[in-house]
N, C-alpha and C positions, 0 to 999 in steps of 0.2 A: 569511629564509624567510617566504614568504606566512601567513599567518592564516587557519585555514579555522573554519566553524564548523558542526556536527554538530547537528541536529534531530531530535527522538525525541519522536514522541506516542506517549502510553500510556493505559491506563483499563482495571482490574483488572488488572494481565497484571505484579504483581511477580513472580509465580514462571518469567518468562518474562525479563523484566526483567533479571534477577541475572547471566544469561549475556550479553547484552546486554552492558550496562556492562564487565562484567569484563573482556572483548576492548575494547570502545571506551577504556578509561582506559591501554589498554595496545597503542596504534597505535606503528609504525617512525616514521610522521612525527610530529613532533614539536610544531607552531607550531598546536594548536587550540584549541577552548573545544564543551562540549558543553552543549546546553541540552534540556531535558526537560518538556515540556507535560504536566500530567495533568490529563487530563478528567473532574475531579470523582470519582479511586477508592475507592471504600470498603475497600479493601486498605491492606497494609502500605507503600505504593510510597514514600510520604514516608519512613519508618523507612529502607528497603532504598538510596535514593539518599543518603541523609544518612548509611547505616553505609561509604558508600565512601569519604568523608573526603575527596574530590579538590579540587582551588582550578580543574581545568579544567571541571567541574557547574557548571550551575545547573539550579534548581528553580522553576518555578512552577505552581502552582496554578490550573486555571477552575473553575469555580463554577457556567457559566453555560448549559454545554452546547452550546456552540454549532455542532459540527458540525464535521467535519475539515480542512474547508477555513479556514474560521476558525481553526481550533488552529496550523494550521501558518505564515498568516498571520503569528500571534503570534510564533510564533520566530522570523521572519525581521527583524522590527522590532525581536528583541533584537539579534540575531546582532551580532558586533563584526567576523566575517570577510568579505573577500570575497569567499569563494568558500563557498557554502552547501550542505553535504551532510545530504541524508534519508536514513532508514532507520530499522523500526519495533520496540518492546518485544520482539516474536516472533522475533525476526532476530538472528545471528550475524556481525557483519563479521569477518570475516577478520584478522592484525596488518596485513597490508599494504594494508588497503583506502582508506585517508583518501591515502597514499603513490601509488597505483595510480591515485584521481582527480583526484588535481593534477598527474601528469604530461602527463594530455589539457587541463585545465583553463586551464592558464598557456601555452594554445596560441591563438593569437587568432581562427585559423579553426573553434571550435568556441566554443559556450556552454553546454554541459553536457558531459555523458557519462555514461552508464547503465553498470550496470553487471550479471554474471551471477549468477543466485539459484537456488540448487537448495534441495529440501528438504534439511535436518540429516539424516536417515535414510532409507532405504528400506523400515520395516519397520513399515508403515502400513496403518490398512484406512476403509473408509468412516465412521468415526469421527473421523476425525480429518483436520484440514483444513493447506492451505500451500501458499505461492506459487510457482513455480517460471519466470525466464525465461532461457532455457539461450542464445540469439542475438537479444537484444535485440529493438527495437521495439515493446514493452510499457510502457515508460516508469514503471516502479512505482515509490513515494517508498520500498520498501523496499530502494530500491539504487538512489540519483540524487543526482549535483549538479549546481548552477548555476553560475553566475557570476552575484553576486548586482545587478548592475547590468540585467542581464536579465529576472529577478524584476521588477526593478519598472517597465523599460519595458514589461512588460503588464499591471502592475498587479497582479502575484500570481496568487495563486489563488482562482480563483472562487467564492463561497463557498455561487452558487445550490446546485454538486454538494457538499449537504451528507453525503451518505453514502458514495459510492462515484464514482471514476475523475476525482476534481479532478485529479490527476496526468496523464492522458492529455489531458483539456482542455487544462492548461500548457503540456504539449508541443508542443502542433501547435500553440498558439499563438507560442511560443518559435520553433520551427521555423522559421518566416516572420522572421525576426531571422537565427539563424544555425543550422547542423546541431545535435545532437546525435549524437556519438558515443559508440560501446560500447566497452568494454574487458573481457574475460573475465577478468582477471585482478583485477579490482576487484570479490571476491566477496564473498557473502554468504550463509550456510545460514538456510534458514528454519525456525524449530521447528515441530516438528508438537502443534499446537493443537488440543484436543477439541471437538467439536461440541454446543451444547446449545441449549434451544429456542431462548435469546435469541439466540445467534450466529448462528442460521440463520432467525428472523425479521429479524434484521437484514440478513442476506443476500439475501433476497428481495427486499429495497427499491432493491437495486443497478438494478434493471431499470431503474427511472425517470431514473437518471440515464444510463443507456448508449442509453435514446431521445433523452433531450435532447444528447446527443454527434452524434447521428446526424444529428438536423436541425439542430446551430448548426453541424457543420462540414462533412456533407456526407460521414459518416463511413460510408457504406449496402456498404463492402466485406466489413464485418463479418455481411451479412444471408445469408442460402440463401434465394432463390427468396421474396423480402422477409418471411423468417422469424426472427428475433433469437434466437439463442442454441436451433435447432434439439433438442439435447441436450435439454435441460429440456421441450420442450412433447413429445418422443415418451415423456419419462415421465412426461408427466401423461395419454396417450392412454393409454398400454401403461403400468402399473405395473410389470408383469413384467421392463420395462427397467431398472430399477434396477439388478436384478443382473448387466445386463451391462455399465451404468457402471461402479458399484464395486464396490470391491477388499473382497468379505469373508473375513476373516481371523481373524475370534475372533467370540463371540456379541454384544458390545457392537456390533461392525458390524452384525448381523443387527437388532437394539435397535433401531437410528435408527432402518433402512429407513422405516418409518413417519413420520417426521419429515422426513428429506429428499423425501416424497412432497410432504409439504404447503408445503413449501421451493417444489417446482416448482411448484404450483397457485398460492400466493400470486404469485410470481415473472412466471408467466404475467398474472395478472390485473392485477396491477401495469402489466407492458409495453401490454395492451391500456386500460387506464384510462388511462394517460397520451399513447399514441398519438392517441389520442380526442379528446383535452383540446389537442394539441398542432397537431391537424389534419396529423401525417401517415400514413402506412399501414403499418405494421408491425404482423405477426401474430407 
């Protein structure tokens, strides 16, 4: 049985963690090893993987900050499998998920395969945040593997996108190798994560790296009428619009509004600083 090996950055997110692991140390497939990047947490995350006692963990530690695409980097230079599957602290693999992507994996006309992510619950409001991609072509590392010999014919991942969509670079880099396949049954729930100022100033910064997607691959599908992420700039025109993005459901959702306003404005101003900086045209 092949040797796969399982990648999980984290940073604060033990209490998200705990479900995590508890499904991944207990996969149908049997032949893996899982390795755990912590990005400098000042939580309990050391305790919480070390109270799991497993010989299939490891644990290491940065220090250094270096930004996601570096973290994962790291794992991959541990990894002893190869075939190397992502997926992150906030996420629930399924028992059969590690099982689910080595069926497409150990196929030679593919070099990955993605796989389906809904939220853990439907009983959410604009508080609280989570990935979802229900028919592929998002390419998230919260539901992906490789064939790790592909990893390194492109060199990894890139580690300019240090915040946000290394993942979607890899792919379309990958892609030019060989497809990427999906499989719905290689699932994943995502928990629903609370929103707070850091999480959503760090959200903001995504913009910079979804310009630089745009101009290193040519990515301009993604634009309306060469507008990046339309949603966000009609609620920095129209406040009002908020409310008819999100989902409010309790008065903590009413709480943000305010915060995901200045989410959009930074957000905004982000795409238009870097567009500048980039010399292309994106409003």
């Amino acid at each position: 049985m092949n040797l796969a090996t399982v990648i999980v950055i984290t940073k604060n997110h033990s209490k998200f963690l705990k479900k995590c692991l508890t499904n991944l140390v207990n996969q149908s497939y049997s032949n893996y090893e899982i390795i755990i990047v912590d990005d400098n947490s000042s939580d309990d995350t050391n305790q919480l993987v070390n109270s799991f006692n497993s010989s299939k963990v490891s644990y290491y530690l940065n220090s250094e900050n270096k930004g996601l695409a570096a973290l994962r980097n790291f794992g991959i230079l541990q990894a002893k499998g190869e075939y190397i599957f992502f997926t992150d602290a906030d996420c629930i693999p399924t028992t059969h998920w590690i099982e689910e992507g080595m069926k497409i994996l150990v196929k030679d006309k593919y070099a990955g395969v993605e796989g389906k992510t809904i939220a853990e619950s439907q009983d959410f409001g604009a508080s609280t945040h989570f990935v979802e991609n229900i028919n592929g072509g998002q390419y998230q590392t919260c539901n992906i593997a490789y064939k790790k010999k592909y990893l390194y014919r492109v060199n990894m991942f890139n580690e300019k996108y240090n915040v946000a969509y290394e993942d979607l670079d890899l792919a379309i880099r990958i892609k030019k190798q060989l497809p990427i396949a999906f499989n719905e049954n290689m699932l994943v729930l995502h928990q629903l994560v609370p929103w707070d100022f850091k999480r959503l100033i760090s959200n903001s910064l995504r913009g910079r790296n979804k310009v630089l997607l745009i101009k290193e691959h040519h990515y301009e599908f993604i634009l309306t009428f060469r507008i990046l992420e339309i949603n966000y700039l009609v609620q920095v025109v129209f406040p009002v619009a908020l409310l008819l993005y999100c989902r409010i459901r309790s008065p903590r959702d009413l709480m943000i509004l305010p915060l995901l306003y200045l989410r959009s404005v930074l957000h905004r101003i982000i795409i238009w600083k870097t567009s500048i900086s980039e010399k292309i045209f994106v409003l």
